[in-house]
C-alpha positions in Angstrom: -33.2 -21.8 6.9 -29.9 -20.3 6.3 -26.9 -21.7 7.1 -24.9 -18.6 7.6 -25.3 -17.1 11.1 -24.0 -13.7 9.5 -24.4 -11.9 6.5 -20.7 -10.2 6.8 -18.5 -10.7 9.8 -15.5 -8.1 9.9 -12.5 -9.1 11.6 -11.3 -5.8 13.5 -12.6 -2.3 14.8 -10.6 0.1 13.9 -11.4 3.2 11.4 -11.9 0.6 8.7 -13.8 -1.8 10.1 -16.1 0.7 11.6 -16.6 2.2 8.1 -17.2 -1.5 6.5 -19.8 -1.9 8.8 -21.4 1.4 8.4 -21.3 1.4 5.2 -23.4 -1.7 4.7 -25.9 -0.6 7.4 -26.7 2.3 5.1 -27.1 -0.2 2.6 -29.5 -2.2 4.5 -27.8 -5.3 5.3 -29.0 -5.7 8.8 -27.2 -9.0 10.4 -23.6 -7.5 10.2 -21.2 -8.2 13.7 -17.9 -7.3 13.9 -15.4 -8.7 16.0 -12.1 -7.1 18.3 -9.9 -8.8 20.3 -9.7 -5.8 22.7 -11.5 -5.1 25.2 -12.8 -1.8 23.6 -13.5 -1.0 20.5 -11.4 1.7 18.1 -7.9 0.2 17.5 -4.9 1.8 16.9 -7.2 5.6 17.6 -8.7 4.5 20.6 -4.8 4.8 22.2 -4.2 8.1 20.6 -5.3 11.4 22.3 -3.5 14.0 20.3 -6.0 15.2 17.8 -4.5 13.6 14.7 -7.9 12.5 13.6 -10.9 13.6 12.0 -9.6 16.3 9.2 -11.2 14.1 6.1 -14.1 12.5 7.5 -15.3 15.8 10.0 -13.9 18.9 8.5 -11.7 19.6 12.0 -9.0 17.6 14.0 -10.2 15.1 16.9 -8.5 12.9 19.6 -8.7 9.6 19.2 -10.7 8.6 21.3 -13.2 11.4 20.4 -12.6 10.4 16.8 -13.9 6.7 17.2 -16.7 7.7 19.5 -17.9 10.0 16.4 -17.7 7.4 14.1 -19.9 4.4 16.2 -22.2 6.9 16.3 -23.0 6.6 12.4 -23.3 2.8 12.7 -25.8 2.7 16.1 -27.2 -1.3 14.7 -24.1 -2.6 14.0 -23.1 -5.3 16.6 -19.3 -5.4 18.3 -18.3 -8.1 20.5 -15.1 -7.6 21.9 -12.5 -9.6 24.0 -13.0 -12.0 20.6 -9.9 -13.5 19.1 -10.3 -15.2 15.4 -8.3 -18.2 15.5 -8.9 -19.2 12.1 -10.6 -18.2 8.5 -11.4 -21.0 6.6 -13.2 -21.7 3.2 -16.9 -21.2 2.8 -17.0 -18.2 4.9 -16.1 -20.2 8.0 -14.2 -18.2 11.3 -13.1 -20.0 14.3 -13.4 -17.9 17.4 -12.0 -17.7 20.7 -13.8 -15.4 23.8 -14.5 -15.4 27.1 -17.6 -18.0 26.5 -15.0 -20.7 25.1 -13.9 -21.5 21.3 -16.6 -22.0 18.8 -17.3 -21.5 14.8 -19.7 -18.8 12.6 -19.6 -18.7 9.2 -20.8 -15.4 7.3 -21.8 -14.9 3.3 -19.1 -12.7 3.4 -16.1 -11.5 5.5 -13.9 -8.8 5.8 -10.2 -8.3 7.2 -9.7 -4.9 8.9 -7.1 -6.1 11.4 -4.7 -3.2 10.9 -1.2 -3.1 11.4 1.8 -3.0 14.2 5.2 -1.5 14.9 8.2 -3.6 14.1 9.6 -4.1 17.5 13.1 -4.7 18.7 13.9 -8.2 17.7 12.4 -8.0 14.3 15.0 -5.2 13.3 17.4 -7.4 14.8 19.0 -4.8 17.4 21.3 -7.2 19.6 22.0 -6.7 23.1 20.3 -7.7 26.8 16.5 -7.4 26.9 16.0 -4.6 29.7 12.9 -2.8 30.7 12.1 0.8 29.1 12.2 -0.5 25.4 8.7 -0.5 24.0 6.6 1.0 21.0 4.9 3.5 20.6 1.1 1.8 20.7 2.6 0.3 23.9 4.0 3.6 24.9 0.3 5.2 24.3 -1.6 2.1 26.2 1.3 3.2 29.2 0.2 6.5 29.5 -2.9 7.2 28.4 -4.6 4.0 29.5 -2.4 3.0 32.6 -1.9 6.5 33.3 1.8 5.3 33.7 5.5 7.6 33.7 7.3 4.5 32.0 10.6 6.2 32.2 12.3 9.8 32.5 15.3 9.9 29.5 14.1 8.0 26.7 15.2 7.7 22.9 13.2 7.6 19.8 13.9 5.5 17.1 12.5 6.7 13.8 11.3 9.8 11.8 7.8 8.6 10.9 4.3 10.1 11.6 3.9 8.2 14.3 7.5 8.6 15.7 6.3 12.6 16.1 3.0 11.2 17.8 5.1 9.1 20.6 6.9 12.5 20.5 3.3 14.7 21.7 2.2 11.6 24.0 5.8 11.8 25.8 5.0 15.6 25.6 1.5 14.8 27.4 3.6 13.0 30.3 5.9 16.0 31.2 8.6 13.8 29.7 11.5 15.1 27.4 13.5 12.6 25.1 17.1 13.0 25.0 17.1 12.2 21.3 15.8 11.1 18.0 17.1 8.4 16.1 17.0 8.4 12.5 19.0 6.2 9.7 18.1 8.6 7.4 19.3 12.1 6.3 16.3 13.2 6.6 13.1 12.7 8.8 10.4 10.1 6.7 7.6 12.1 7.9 6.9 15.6 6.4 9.7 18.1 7.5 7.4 20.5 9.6 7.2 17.8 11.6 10.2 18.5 12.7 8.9 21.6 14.7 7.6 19.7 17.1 10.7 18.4 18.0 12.4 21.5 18.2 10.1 23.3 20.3 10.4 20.2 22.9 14.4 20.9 22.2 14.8 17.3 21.5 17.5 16.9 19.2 17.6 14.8 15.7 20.6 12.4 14.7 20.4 11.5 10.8 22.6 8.7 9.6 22.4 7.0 12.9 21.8 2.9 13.3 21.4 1.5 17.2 24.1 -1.2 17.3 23.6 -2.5 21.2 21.1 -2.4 24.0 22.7 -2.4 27.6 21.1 -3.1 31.2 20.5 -6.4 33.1 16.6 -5.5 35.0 16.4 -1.5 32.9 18.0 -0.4 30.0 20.9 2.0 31.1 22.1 2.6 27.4 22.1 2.0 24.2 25.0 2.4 21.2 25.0 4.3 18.4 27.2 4.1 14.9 26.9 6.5 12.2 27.5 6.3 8.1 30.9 7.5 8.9 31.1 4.2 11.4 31.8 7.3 14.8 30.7 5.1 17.4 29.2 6.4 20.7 27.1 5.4 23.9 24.2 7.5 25.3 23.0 6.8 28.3 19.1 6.5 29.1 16.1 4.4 30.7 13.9 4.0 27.6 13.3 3.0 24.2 10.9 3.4 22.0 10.6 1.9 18.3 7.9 3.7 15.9 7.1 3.3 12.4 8.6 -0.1 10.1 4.9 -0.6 10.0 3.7 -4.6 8.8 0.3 -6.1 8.4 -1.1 -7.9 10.8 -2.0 -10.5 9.2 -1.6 -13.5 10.7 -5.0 -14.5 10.2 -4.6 -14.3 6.7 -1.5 -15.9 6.8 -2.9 -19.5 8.6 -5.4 -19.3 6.1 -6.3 -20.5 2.5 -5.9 -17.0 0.8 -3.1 -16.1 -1.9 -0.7 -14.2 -0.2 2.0 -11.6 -1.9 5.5 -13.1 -1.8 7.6 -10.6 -1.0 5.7 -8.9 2.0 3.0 -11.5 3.0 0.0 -9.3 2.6 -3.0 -11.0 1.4 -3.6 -10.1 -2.6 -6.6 -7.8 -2.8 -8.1 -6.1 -6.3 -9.6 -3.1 -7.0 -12.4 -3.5 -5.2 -10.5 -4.8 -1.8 -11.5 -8.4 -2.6 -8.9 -11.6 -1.3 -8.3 -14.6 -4.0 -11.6 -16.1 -2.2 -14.4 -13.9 -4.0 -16.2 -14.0 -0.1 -12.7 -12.8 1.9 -12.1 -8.6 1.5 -9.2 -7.2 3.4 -9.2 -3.6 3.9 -7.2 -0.8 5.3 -3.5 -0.6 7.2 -4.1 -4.6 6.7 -3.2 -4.4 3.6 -0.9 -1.1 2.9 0.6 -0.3 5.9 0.4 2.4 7.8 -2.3 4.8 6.8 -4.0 7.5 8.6 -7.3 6.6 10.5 -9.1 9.2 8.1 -7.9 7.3 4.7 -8.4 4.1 6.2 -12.0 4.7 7.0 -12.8 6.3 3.4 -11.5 3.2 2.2 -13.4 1.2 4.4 -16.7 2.8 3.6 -16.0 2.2 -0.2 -15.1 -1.1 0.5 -18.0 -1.4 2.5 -20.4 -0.3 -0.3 -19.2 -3.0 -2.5 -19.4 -5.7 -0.3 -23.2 -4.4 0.3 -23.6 -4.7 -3.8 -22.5 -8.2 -4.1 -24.9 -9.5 -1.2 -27.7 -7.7 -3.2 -26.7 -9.7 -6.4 -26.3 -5.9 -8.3 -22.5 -6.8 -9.0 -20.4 -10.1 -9.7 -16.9 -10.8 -8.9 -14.7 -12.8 -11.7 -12.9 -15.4 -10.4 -10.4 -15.2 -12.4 -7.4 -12.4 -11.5 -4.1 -11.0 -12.8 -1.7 -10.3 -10.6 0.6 -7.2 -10.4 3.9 -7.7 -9.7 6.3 -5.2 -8.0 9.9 -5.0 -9.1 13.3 -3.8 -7.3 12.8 -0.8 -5.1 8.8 -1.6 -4.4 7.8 -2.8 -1.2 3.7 -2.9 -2.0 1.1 -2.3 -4.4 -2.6 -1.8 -3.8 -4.4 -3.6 -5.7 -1.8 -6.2 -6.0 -4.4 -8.3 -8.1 -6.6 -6.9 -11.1 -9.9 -8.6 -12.0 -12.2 -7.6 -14.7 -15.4 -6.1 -14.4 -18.4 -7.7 -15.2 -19.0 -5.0 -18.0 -15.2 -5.1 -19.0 -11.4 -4.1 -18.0 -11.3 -2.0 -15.0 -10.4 1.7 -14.5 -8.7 1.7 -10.9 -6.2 3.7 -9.0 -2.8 2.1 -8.2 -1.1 2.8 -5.0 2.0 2.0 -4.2 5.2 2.0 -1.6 8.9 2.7 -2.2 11.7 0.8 -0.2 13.8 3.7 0.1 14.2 7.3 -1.3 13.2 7.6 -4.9 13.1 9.8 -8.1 12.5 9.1 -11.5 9.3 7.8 -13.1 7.1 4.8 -12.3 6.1 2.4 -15.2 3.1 0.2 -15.6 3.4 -2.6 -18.3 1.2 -4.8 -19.7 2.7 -7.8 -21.7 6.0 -5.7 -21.8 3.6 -2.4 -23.2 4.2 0.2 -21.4 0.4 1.6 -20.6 1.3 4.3 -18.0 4.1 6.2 -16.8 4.4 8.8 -14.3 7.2 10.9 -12.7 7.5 11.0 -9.1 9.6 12.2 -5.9 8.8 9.7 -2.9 9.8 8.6 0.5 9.1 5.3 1.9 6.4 6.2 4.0 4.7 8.3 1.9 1.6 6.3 -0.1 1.6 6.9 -4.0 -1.1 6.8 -6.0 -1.7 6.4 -9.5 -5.0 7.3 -11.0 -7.9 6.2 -13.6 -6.1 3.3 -14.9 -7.4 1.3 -17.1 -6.6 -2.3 -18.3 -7.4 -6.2 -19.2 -6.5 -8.7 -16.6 -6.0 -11.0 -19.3 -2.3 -11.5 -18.5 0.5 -10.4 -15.9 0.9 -6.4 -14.8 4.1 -4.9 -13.6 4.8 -2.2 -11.9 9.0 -0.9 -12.3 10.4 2.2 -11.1 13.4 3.9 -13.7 15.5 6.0 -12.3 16.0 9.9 -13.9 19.2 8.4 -15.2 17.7 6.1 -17.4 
């Protein structure tokens, strides 16, 4: 008998995890569960009813909600158990697990993180002031509205530029609610400028070069103040809040447990095939390189899915020994941000990549101080950048350097 009570246990229900499962279903592994802490399954999506979804994966744009329901529909075996918190991942393929029927253990041949990402809130950008009510995020914000069928507040402000800072933008615009503003520190929006369109046809107002300085209001927030580059200082009065974008992995799963963690971010290393330092941990999706859209996320999913499937079915090995790819100044991630060899040889892989702030000028990967590809590129922080068909040993350290025009 066994003593695995799963062949792969995915941690998270999201596009990814959705895609991880399916993906091996197609493949025939048959004992696959995945796990949510929620008490529905979908994630991030499952909160987000403007139809942002769908374009990659079904050819036309979806709701949320209509976007996950699409996707269960391709994996119809796969087991979910929600309202399941994983306490712990621990060697051998072990997961500790907290639900409604009490705490107990599984372990799995293999498992896979899909546990997504979140907002930075308030106190992690370190915005001082009182802590009123009305400031929020917008996955809160959606849950307010959509789920509780709440009207939060009447004048808010919106902090950010990102994708999802036009999406808490559409559901405000689903509540008959206008913001007074948007704040950006930028001089530009992060997202794509049409973006801004959206904005402008609500008539809500942009400020670039803006930084919140203080949050006032005892019970609810009353107002908040405002310093630009050229340190004018000013108050605006309003009853809400809302912080979008500054995405991080949520990985605090990962971080409790035995896998090698990068040191500047505290994203669990993955290679080129999505697999952790332990050959049978993968981590997949806005886990790992935050915050893509649910479309990517699930692509990458089923890919990772598909490999996962191979290495149960003993068609493919994993090495267990790994290079890692360092980032230097100005590089907040890397996917992969470890390199294994193939079992036939070095790898060919695509590199992906995140910038701190704006950049232009070229991008160098470097073997052993070789430089073995270079690329020039125009990027914004948010914006994912990927560099293709790669191909090298992982016989020794990789780095990856941006050079400035200049140089």
């Amino acid at each position: 008998m066994s003593s695995f009570d799963f062949d792969v246990a995915i941690v998270g229900s999201g596009p990814a995890g959705i895609a991880a499962a399916t993906a091996l279903s197609n493949a025939g592994v048959e004992n696959i569960v995945v796990y949510e802490r929620e008490a529905t399954v979908g994630g991030i999506p499952q909160h987000t009813h403007h139809p942002s979804f769908g374009l990659r994966v079904f050819k036309r744009p979806m709701s949320g909600p209509k976007f996950i329901a699409a996707l269960r529909r391709r994996c119809p075996k796969v087991r979910f158990e929600t309202n399941t918190t994983i306490t712990a991942l621990r060697r051998g393929g072990e997961l500790e697990l907290a639900s409604t029927s009490g705490l107990h253990n599984i372990r799995a041949r293999h498992i896979i993180l899909a546990t997504g990402a979140r907002e930075t809130p308030r106190h992690g950008r370190l915005v001082s002031g009182l802590r009123p009510q009305g400031v929020t995020t917008t996955g809160a914000l959606q849950q307010l509205i959509y789920t509780a069928n709440q009207r939060p507040f009447t004048k808010p402000i919106i902090v950010g530029t990102e994708l999802v800072s036009f999406s808490a933008l559409w559901t405000l615009r689903h509540a008959e609610i206008k913001p007074l503003a948007m704040i950006e520190a930028g001089a530009r929006i992060s997202a794509y400028r049409p973006s801004t369109l959206l904005a402008r046809a609500m008539g809500v107002p942009i400020h670039y070069n803006c930084e919140i300085t203080d949050i006032a209001g005892r019970d609810t927030l009353s107002q908040i103040t405002v310093c630009s580059q050229d340190s004018d200082v000013r108050t605006m009065a309003c009853d809400g809040l809302i912080f979008t974008g500054s995405f991080i992995g949520e990985n605090t799963i990962a971080m409790g447990s035995h896998l090698n963690l990068n040191a500047p971010n505290r994203i669990p290393q993955v290679d080129q095939n999505w697999i952790t330092s332990d050959p049978g941990v993968s981590a997949i999706g806005n886990a790992i390189h935050p915050a893509d859209t649910g479309d990517k996320c699930y692509l990458e999913g089923s890919n990772a899915g598909a490999y996962v499937a191979q290495l149960l079915a003993g068609k493919t090995t994993v090495n267990a020994t790994f290079a890692e790819i360092r980032q230097g100044e100005g590089i907040k991630m890397t996917t992969p941000s470890i390199l294994r060899d193939e079992p036939k040889g070095p790898s060919k892989f695509d590199l992906s990549f995140h910038v701190t702030k704006v950049f232009r000028g070229r991008v160098r990967v470097r073997r052993g101080g070789q430089i073995m590809h270079e690329k020039a590129i125009s990027c914004l922080p948010t914006r994912r950048i990927t560099l293709r068909n790669i191909r090298l040993q992982a016989d020794m350290p990789i780095e990856v350097s941006l050079n400035s025009s200049r140089e």
